[in-house]
Structures are given as structure tokens and as C-alpha cells.
N, C-alpha and C positions, 0 to 999 in steps of 0.2 A: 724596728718597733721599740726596742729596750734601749737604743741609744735617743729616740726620739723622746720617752718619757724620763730618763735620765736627763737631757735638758731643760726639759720642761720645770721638773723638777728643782733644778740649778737653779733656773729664770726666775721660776715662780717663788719659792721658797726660800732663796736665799739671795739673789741680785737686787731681787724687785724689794723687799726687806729695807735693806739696806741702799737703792736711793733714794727710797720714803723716807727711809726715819734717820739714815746716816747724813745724805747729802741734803733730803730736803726736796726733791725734786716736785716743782709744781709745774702742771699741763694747761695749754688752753689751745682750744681748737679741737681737741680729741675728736669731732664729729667727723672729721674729714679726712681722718685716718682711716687707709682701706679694712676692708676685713675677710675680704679674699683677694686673691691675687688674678692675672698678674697687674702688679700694682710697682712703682718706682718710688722710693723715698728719696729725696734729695736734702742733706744738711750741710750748713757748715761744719770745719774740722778744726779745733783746738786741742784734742784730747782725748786719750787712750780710751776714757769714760765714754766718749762719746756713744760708742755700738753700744755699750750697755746702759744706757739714759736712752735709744732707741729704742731697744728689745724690752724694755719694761714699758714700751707706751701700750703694748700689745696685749690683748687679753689672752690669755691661757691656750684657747682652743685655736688662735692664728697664731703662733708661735713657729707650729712646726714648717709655715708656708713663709717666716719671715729669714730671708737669707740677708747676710752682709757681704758685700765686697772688701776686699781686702789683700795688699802688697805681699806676693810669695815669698817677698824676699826677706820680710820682713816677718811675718807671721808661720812659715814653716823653716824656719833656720835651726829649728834643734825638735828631739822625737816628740820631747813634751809639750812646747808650745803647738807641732804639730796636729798631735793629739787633742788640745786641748779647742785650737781654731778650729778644726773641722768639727769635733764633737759636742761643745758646748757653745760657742760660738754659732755653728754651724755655716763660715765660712765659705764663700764663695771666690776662690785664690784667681786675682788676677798676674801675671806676668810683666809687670815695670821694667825688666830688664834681660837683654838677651834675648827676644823673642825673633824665631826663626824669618825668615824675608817670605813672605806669605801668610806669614798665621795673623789669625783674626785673635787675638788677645781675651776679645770681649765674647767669645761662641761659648762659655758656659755661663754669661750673664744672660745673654739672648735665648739658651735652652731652660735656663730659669723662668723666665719668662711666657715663654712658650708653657711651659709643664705648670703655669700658673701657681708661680710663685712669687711674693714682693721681697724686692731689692732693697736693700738700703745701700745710696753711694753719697758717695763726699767727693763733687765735684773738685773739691781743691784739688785731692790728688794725693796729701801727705797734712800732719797738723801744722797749723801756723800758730803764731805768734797769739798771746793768751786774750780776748776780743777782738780780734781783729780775722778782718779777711781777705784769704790769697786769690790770684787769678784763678779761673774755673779751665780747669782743661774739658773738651770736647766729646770726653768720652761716652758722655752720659746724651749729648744731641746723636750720638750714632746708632743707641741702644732705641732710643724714640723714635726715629728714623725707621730704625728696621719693623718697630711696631707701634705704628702711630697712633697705635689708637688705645697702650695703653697710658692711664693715668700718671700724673707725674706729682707727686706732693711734694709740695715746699716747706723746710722746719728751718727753724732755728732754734739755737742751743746757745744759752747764754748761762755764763758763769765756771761751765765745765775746764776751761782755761784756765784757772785761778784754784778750782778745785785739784784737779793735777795735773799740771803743766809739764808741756814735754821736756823730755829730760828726767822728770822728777817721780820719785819712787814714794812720796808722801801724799797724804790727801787732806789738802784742808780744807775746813768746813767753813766754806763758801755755799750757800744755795745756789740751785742749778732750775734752769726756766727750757720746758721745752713751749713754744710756738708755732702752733700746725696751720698753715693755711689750707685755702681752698686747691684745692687739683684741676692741673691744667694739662693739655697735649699737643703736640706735635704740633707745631702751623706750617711746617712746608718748607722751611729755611732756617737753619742754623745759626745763624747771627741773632737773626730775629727771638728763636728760643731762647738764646743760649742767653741775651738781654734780658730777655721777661723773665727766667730761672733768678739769676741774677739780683734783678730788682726788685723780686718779690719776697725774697728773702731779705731784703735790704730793710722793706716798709715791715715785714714780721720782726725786722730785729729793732727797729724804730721802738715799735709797740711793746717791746716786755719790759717787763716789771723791773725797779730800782732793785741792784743787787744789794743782799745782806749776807750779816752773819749769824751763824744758826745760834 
């Protein structure tokens, strides 16, 4: 309980702050964003920012149910950042690498799930290049698959790329666009999802707004 309002706190108080009035961040679509779980967010990936231009779409009291996925290998490499992804974050550690000849990678995405809570994944997999977008790995059609019947929302995130690009320890103020479409699930075939995931986010990133500077 003391670490859940400890993030909250973070989120509310001090993240959410700061991509209002630091970066700028405008929203459209908010309606379609779950407010209970379990629920799948699905974005593109340019940028560190990305999970926290997420977690600020949320209102206060769904926070605690909103989990991110996120690269072990990348996010728990030292005590602090350790500390810092699971607790503030409140990360969801996937295994990219090394994972044993049997293990299901994705079984504490799926018990998230299950314990009704929303995911946020980046089908890319890792950030790409700053607007632009990389092939979708499969992982997120396996998580639908096993529960087809929860929702899947489609975002896109435009600008966050430019604001701090990977590699880059600076943030420039660039404005940041999230775009929430309508939630959609499972149809029974993976190509088929894994197209419509895809191309929906393709016509959300059609439709945002001309970027600027703040």
C-alpha cells in the first residue's frame, strides 16, 4: 500500500506535471482508454518517454492497475534503476534474452491479466528511429490469444522521438501527441490481428496533429 501511493504520488504529482506543462502533451481519444482492467494498451516505441506520456493518460484512481512491460535486461541492470522500474514504474519485466527452453516469457504478462490489470506493450519490441515505425514482433497476438476476450487499444505517440531520442540524455521541447483509438480483440488468427493492430495505428498516426515547438 505505501509503495502503491508512493507512485501514485510520483505519477500524479510530479510526471503528470511535467508532460502538461514541460512537454506539452495533448490527448485525443481519452474515451476509449480502459478504466479497469484487464485491458492491453498497444503503442508505438521511439522513446524512453514513451511509458511515462502513457501513465499520465490515466486518471489517479487506475494507476495502480496500469502495469508496463518492459526489457529485463535493460531496466533491471543496476539496484537503482531496479528499484526504480518496479516501484515507480511499476514494471512488468519481460525476458529478451536467455530465456530457459520451455519458459513461457509472457506468464507474468498473462497473470496480469488474469488479476485484472492493463498492460501497456510496444509491439516493436525496443525504440526505433524518431517517427518512424519498426516491424511488430508477435508477442502481444499470444497475450490476446490466451485471453481473447480482453480489449486491446491502439495509441500512437507522436513527437516523443524528437523530444528524447534514443541515445539521448536531453529533452527537447518538442510537443508530444497521444492518439487513442477505438479497442478491438482477438479475431481468431494472428496475421489477421497482428494487420488490423498494425494498420490502426497507422490511420491514428495519419490523424495527429502537425508537430511544434513549445
Amino acid at each position: 500500500m505505501i509503495w502503491q501511493l508512493f507512485r501514485r504520488f510520483i505519477l500524479v504529482f510530479i510526471a503528470r506535471p511535467f508532460a502538461m506543462l514541460v512537454i506539452g502533451l495533448d490527448v485525443r481519444g481519452r474515451r476509449h482508454l480502459p478504466t479497469q482492467g484487464p485491458a492491453i494498451i498497444a503503442a508505438n516505441h521511439n522513446s524512453h518517454i514513451d511509458t511515462l506520456l502513457l501513465l499520465c493518460l490515466f486518471p489517479s484512481k487506475t494507476l495502480k492497475q496500469v502495469r508496463p512491460v518492459a526489457a529485463a535486461d535493460h531496466f533491471l541492470k543496476t539496484r537503482l534503476s531496479t528499484w526504480f522500474s518496479r516501484n515507480v514504474i511499476g514494471i512488468i519485466p519481460v525476458n529478451r534474452k536467455g530465456a530457459q527452453k520451455g519458459e513461457d516469457v509472457l506468464a507474468g504478462c498473462k497473470q496480469a491479466l488474469e488479476n485484472n490489470e492493463i498492460l501497456v506493450i510496444f509491439p516493436e519490441g525496443s525504440r526505433g528511429e524518431a517517427e518512424q515505425m519498426g516491424a511488430f514482433k508477435s508477442g502481444i497476438a499470444r497475450l490476446a490469444e490466451a485471453l481473447p476476450e480482453t480489449p486491446v487499444v491502439p495509441v500512437y505517440i507522436q513527437g516523443a522521438g524528437r523530444v528524447l531520442p534514443r541515445g539521448s540524455r536531453i529533452i527537447v521541447p518538442f510537443n508530444c501527441s497521444a492518439i487513442v483509438g477505438a479497442p478491438f480483440r482477438w479475431c481468431g488468427k494472428k496475421d489477421a490481428f497482428m494487420t488490423r493492430l498494425r494498420d490502426t495505428i497507422e490511420t491514428l498516426r495519419a490523424d495527429a496533429p502537425p508537430l511544434r515547438w513549445l
